[in-house]
Backbone as CSV, one residue per row, in Angstrom:
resi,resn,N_x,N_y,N_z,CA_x,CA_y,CA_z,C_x,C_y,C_z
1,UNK,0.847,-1.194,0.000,0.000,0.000,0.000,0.880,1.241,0.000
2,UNK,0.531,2.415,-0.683,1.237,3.616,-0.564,1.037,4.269,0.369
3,UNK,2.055,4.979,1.207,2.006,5.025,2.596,1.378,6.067,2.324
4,UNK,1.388,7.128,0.931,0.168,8.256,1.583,-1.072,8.017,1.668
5,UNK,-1.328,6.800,1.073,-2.717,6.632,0.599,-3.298,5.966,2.067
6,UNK,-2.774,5.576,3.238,-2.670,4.741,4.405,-4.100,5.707,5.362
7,UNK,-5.276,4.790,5.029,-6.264,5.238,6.194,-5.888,5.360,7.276
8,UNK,-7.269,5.951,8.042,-7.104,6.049,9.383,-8.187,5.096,10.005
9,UNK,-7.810,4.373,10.669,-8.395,3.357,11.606,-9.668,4.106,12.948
10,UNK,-11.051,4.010,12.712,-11.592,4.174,14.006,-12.237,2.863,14.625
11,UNK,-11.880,3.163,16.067,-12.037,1.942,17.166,-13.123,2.076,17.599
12,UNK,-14.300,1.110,17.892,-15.313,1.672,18.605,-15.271,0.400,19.517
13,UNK,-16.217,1.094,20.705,-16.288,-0.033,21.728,-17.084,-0.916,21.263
14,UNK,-16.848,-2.202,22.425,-18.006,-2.890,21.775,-18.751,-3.745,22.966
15,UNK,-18.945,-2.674,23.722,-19.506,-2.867,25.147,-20.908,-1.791,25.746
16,UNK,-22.081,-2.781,25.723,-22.948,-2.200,25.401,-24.067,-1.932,26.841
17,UNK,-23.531,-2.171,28.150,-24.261,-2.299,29.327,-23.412,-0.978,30.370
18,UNK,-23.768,-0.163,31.027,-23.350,0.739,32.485,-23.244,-0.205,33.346
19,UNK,-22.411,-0.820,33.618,-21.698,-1.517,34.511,-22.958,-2.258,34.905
20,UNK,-23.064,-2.814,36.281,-24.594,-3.300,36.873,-25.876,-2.639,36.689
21,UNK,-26.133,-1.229,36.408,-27.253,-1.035,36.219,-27.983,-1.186,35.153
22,UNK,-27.671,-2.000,33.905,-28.492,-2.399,33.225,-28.620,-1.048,31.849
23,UNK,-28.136,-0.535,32.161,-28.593,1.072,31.006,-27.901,0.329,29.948
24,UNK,-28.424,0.882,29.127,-27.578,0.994,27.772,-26.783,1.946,27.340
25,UNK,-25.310,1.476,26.615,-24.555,2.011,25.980,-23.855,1.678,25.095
26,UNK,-22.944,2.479,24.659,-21.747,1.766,23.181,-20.786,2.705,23.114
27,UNK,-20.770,2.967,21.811,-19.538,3.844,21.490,-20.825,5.484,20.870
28,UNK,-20.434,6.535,21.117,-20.846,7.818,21.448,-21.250,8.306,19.816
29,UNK,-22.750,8.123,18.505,-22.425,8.408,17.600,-21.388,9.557,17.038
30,UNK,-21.758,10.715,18.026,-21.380,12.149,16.705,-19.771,12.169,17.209
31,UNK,-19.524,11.405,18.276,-18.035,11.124,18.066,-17.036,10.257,17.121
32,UNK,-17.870,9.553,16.396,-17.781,8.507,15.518,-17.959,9.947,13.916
33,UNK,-19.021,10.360,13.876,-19.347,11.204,13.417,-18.441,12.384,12.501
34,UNK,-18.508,12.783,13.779,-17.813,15.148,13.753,-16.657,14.281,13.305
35,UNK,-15.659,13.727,13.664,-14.532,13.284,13.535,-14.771,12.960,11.577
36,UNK,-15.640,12.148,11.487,-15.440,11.447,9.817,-16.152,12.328,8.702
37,UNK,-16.283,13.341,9.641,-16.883,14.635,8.487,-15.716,15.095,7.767
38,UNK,-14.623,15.501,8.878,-13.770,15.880,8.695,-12.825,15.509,7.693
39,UNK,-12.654,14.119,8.518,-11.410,13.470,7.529,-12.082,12.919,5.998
40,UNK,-13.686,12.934,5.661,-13.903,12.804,4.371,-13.838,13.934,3.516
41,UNK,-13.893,14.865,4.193,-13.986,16.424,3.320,-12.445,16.333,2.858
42,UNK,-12.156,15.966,3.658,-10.162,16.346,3.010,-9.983,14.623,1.951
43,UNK,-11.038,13.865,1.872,-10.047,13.422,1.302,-9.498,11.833,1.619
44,UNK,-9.630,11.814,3.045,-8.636,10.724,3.879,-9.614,9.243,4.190
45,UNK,-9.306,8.585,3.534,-10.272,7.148,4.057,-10.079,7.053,5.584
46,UNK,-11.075,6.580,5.992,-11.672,6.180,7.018,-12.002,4.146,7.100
47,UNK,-11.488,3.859,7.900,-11.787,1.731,8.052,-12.639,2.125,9.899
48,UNK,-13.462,1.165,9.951,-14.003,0.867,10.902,-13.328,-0.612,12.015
49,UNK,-13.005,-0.617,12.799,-12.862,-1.476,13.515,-13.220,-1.905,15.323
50,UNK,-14.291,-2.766,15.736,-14.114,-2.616,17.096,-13.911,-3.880,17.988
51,UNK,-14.038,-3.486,19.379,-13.199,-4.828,20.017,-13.736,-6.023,19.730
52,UNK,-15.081,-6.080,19.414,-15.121,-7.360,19.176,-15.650,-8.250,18.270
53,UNK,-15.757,-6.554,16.817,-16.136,-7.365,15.383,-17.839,-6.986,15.383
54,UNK,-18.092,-6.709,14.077,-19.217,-7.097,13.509,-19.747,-5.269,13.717
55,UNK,-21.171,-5.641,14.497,-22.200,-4.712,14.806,-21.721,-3.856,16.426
56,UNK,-21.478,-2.820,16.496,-20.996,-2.430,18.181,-22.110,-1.742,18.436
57,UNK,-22.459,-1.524,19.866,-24.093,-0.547,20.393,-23.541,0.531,19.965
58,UNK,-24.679,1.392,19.819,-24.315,2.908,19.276,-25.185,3.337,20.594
59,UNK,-24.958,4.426,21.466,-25.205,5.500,22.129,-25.104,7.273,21.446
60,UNK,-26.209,7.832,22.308,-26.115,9.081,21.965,-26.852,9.310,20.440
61,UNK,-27.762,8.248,20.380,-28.265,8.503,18.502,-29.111,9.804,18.894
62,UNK,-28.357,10.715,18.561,-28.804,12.230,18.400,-29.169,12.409,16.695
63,UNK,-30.597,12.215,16.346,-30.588,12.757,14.833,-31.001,14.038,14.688
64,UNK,-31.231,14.975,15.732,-31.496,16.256,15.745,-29.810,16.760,15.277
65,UNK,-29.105,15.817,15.470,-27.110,16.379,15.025,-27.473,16.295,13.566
66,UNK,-27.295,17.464,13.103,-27.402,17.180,11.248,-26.517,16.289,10.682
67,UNK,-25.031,16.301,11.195,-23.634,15.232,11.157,-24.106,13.447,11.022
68,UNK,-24.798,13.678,12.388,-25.123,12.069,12.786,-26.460,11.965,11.789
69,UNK,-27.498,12.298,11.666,-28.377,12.375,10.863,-28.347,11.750,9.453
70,UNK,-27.389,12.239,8.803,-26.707,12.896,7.472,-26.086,10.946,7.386
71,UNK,-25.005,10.957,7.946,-24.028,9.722,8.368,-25.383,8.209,8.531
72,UNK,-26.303,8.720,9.693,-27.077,7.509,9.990,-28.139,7.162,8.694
73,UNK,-27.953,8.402,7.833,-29.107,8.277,6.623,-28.672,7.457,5.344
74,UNK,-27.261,7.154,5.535,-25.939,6.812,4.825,-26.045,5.115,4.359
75,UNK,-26.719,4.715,3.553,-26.024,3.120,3.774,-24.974,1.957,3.689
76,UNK,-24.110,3.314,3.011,-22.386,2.804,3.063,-21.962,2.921,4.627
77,UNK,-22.008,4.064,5.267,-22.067,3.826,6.711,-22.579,3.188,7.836
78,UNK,-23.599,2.943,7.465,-24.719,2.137,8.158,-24.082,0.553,7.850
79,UNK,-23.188,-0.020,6.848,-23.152,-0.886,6.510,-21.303,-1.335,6.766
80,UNK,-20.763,0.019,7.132,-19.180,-0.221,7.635,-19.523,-0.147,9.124
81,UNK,-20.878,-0.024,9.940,-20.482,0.266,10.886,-21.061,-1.617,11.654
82,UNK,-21.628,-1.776,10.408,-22.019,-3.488,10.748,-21.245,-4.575,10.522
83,UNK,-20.678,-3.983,9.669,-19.391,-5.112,9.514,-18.345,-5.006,10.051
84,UNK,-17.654,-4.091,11.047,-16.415,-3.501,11.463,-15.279,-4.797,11.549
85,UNK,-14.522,-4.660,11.742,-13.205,-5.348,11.661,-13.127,-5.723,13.210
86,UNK,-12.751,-6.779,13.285,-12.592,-7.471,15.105,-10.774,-6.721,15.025
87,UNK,-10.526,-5.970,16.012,-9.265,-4.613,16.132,-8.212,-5.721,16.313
88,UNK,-8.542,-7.076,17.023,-7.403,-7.839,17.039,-7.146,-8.555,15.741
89,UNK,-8.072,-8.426,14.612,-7.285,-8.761,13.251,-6.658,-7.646,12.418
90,UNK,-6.605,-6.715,12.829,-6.280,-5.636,12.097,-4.550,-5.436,12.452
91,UNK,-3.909,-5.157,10.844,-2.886,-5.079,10.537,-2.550,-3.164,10.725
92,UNK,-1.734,-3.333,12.201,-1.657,-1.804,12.042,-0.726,-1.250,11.123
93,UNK,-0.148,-1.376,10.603,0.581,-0.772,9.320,0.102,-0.712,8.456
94,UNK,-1.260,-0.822,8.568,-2.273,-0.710,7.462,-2.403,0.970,7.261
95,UNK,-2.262,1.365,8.466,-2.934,2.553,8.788,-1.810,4.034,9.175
96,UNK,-2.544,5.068,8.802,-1.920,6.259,9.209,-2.051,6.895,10.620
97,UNK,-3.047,6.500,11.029,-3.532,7.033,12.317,-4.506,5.637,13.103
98,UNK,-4.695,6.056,14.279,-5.590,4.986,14.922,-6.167,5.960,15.798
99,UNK,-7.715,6.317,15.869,-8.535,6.857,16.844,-10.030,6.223,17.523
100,UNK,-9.796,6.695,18.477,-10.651,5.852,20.248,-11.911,6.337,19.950
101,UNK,-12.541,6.371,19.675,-14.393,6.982,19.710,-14.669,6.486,21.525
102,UNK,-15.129,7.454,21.958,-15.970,7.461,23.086,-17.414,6.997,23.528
103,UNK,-17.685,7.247,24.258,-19.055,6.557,25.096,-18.270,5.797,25.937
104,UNK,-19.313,5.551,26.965,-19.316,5.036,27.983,-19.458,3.386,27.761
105,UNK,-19.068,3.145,27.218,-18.638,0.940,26.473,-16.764,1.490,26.836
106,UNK,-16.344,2.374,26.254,-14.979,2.459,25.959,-14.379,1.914,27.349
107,UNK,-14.421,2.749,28.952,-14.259,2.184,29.918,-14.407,0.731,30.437
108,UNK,-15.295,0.032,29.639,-14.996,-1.218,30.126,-14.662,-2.254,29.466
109,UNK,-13.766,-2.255,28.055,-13.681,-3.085,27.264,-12.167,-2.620,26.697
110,UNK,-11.992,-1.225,26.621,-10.639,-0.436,25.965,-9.448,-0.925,26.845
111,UNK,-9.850,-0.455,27.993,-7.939,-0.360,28.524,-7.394,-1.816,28.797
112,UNK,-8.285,-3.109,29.069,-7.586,-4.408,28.796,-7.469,-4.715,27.739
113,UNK,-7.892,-4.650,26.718,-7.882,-4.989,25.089,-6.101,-5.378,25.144
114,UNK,-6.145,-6.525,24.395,-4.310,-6.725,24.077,-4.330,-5.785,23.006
115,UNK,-5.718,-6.281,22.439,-5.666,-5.302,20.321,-5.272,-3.913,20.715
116,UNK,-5.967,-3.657,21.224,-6.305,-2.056,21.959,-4.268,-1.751,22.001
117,UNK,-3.788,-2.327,22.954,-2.830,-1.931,23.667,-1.411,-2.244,22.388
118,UNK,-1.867,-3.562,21.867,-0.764,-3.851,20.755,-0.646,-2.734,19.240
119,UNK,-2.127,-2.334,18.873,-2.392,-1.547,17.936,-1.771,0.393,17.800
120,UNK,-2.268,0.421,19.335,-1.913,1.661,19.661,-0.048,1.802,19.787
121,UNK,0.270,0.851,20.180,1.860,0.737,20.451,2.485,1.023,19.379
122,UNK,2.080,-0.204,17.975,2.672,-0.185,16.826,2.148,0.907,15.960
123,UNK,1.297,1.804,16.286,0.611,2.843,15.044,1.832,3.973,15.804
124,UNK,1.847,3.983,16.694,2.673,4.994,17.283,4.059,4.995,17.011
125,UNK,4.823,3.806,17.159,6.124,3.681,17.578,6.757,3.589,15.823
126,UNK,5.394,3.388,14.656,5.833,3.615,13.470,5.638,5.062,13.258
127,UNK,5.536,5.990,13.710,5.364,7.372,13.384,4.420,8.002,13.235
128,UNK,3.201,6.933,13.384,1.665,7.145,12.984,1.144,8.027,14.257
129,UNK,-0.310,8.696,13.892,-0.993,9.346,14.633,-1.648,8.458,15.435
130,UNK,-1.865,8.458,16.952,-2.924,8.234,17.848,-3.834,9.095,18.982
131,UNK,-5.003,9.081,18.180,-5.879,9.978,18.860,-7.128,9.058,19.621
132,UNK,-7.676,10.489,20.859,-8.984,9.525,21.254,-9.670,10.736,21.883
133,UNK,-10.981,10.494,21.806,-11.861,11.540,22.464,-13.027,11.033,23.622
134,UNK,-12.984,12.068,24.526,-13.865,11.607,25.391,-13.637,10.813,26.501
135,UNK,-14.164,9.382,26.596,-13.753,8.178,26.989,-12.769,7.570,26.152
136,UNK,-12.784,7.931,24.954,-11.881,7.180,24.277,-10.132,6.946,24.262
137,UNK,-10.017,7.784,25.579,-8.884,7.984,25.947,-8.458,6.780,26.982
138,UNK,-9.644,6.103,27.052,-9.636,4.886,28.240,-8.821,3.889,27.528
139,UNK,-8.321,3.805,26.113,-7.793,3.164,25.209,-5.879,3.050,25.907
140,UNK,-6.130,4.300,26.155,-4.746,4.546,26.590,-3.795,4.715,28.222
141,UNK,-4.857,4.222,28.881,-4.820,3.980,30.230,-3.755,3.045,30.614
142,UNK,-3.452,1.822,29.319,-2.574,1.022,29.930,-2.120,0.867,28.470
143,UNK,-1.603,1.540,27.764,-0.945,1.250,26.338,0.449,1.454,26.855
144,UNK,1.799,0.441,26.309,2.634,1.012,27.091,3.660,0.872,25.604
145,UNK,4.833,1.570,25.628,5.845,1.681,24.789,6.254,0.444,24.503
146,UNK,7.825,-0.035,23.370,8.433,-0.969,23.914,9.481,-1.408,25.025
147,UNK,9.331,0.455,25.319,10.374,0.379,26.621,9.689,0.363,27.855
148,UNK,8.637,-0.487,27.780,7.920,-0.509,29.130,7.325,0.881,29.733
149,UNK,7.667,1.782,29.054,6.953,2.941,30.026,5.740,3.157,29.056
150,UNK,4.470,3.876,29.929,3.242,4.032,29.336,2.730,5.075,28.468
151,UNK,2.624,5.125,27.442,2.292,6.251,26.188,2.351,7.262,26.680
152,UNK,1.407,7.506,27.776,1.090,8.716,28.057,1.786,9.599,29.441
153,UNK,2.843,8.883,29.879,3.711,9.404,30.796,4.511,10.540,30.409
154,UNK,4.057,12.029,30.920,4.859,12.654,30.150,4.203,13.747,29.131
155,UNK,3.096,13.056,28.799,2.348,13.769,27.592,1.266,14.337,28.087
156,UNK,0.918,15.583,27.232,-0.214,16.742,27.904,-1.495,15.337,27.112
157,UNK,-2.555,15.444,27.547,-3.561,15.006,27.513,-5.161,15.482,27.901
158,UNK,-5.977,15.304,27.205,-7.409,15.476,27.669,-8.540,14.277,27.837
159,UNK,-9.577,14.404,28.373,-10.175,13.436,28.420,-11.121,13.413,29.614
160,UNK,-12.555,12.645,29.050,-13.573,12.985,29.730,-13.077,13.197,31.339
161,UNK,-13.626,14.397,31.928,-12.894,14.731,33.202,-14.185,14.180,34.050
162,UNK,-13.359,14.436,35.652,-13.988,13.757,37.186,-15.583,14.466,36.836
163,UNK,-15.171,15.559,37.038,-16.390,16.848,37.275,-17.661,16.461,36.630
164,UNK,-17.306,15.948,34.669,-18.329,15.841,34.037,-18.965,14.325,34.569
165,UNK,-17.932,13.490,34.883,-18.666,12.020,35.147,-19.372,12.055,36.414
166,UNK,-19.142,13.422,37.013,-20.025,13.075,38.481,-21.442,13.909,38.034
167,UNK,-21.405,14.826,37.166,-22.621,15.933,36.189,-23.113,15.040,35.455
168,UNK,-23.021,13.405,35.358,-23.657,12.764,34.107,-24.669,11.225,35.411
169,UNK,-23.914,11.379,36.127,-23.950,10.570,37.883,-23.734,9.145,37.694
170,UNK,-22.585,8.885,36.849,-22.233,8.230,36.754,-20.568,7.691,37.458
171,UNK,-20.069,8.402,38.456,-18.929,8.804,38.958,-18.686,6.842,39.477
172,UNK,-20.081,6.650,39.885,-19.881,5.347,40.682,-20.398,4.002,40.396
173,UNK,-20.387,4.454,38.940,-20.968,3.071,38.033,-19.546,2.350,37.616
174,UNK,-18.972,4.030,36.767,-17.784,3.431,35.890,-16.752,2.616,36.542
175,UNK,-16.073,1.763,36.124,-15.057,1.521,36.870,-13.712,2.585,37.591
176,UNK,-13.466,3.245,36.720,-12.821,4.290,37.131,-13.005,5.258,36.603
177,UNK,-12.506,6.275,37.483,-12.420,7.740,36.874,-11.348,8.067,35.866
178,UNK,-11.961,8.518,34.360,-10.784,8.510,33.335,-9.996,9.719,33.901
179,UNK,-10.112,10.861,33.744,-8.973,11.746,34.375,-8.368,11.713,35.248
180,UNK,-8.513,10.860,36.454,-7.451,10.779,37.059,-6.692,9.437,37.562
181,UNK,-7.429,8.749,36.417,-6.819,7.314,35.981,-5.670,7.666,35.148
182,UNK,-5.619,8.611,34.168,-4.924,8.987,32.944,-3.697,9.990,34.139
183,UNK,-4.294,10.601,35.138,-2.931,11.165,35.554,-1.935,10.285,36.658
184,UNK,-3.136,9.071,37.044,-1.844,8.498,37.826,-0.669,7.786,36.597
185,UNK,-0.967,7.183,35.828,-0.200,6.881,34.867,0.625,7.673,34.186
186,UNK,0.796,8.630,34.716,1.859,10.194,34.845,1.455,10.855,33.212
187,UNK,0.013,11.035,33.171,-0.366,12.043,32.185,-0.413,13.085,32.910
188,UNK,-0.085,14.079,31.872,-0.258,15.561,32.353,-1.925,16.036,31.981
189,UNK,-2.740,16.090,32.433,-4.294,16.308,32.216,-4.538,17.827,32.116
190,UNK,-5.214,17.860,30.579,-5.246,19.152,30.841,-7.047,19.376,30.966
191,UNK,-7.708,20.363,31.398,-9.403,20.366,31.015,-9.579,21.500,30.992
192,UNK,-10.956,21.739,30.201,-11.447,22.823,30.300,-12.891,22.793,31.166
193,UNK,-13.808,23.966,31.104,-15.011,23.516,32.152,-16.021,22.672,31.387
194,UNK,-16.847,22.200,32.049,-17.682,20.979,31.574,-18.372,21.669,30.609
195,UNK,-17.945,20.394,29.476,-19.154,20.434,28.173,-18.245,22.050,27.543
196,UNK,-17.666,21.966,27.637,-16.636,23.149,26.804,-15.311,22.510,25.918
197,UNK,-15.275,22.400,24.542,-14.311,21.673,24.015,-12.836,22.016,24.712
198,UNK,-12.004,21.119,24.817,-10.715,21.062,25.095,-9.735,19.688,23.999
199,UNK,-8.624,20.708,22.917,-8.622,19.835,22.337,-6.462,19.575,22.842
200,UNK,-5.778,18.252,22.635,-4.657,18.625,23.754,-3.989,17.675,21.957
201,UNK,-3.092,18.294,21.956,-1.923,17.686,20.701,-0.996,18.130,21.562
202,UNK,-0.227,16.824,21.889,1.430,16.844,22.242,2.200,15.607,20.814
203,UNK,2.822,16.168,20.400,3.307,15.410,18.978,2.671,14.643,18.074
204,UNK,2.459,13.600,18.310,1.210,12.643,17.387,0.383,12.282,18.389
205,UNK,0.248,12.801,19.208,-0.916,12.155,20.116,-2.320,12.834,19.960
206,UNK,-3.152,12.877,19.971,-4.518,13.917,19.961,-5.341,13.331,20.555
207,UNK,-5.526,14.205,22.069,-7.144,13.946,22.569,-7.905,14.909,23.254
208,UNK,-9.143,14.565,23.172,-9.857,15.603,23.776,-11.143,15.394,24.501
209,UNK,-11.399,16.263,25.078,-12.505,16.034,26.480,-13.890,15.332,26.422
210,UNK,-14.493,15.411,25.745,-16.134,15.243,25.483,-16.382,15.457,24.072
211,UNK,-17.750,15.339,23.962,-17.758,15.222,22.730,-17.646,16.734,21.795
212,UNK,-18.075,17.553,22.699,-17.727,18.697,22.091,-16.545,18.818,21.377
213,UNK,-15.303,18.250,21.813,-14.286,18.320,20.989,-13.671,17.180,20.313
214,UNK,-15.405,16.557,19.754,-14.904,15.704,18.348,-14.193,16.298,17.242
215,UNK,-15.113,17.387,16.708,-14.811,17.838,15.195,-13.436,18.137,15.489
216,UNK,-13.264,18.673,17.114,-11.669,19.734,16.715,-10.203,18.578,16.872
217,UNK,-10.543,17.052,17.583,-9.728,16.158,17.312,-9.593,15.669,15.726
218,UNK,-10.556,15.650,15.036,-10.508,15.114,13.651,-9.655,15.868,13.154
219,UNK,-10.221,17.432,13.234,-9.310,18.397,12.777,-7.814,18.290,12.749
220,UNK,-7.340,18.209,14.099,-5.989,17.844,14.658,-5.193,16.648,13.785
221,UNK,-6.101,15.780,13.796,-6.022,14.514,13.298,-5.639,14.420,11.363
222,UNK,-6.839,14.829,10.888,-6.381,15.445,9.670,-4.821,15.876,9.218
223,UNK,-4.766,17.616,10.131,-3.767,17.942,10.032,-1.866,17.181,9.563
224,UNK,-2.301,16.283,11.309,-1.310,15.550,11.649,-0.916,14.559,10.015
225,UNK,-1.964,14.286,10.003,-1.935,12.779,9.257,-1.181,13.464,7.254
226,UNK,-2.196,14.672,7.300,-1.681,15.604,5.801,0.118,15.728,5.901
227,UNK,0.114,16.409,7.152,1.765,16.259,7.284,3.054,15.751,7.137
228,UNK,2.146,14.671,7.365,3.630,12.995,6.650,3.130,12.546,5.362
229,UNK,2.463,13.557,4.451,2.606,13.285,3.310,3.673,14.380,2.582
């Protein structure tokens, strides 16, 4: 494959229950979304893949979002998002970038993933972009280098914060709290106030808080990815 021509990989969860209480969830649409507006306007293929293949729950079906609307009205989309790729068959050198889609599935299926942890290692450590938004940063909770230290030790970062998961009252469902899960693992956390985009690029890394700052990770993402051509 020609390395400019090298998609970008999105991960979706594929975990569809709030811990014991029975709610439903998945991976976050217009984060799936704002993000693939982006990278189709420029240009950049897009592959679907999630942890565990096939069909993943979708949360957040907002069709009042003209984005998600537009996308869910789609039957090429509707039809990559049913077939997705199981992430542990996926050849990361396939790819230019690898990004985390959020919702509340991501926390309980992302940060043990081997795929999760092996994918993110090798998209990175080849020069590639890795981004995640939201929860989708839960991807990177335990991704670690080949030198044993953890991706994100070191690196400015964003990602769904304490404040918003206790504003959503979910503080004591999730298994953990992503922001300050992400800083014991010696991320530098950055936030802004709830439900206010915060978007954090430290070299190839890109993530950001909620969903508000889907479009502006794609953006980032884009950028990054135009660059190493």
């Amino acid at each position: 494959m020609n390395p400019q021509a090298k998609p970008v990989l999105f991960v979706l969860t594929s975990h569809a229950t709030k811990g014991s209480t029975g709610q439903p969830t998945g991976f976050y649409l217009g984060e799936v979304t704002h993000p693939l507006a982006v990278l189709d306007a420029a240009g950049i293929k897009v592959d679907f893949a999630s942890i565990a293949g096939g069909e993943p729950p979708v949360d957040g079906l907002d069709l009042n979002d003209a984005t998600n609307a537009r996308y869910w009205e789609n039957q090429r989309f509707r039809t990559a998002l049913r077939t997705t790729k199981r992430l542990a068959d996926v050849q990361s050198s396939d790819y230019a970038a690898v990004y985390y889609a959020g919702g509340h599935g991501a926390v309980w299926d992302f940060p043990d993933s081997e795929a999760v942890q092996r994918v993110t290692r090798e998209v990175y450590e080849a020069g590639g972009v890795v981004a995640a938004v939201c929860h989708g940063p839960a991807a990177l909770i335990n991704a670690k280098l080949s030198n044993g230290r953890h991706l994100v030790e070191g690196k400015r970062v964003a990602g769904f914060t304490d404040s918003e998961e206790q504003a959503v009252g979910l503080a004591n469902v999730v298994p953990f709290l992503l922001a300050s899960t992400l800083k014991n693992q010696g991320a530098l956390h950055e936030s802004a106030p709830d439900w206010h985009a915060k978007i954090v690029v430290d070299g190839r890394l890109v993530t950001g808080q909620n969903p508000q700052s889907a479009t502006g990770v794609g953006e980032a993402m884009r950028d990054l990815v135009r660059a190493k051509h």
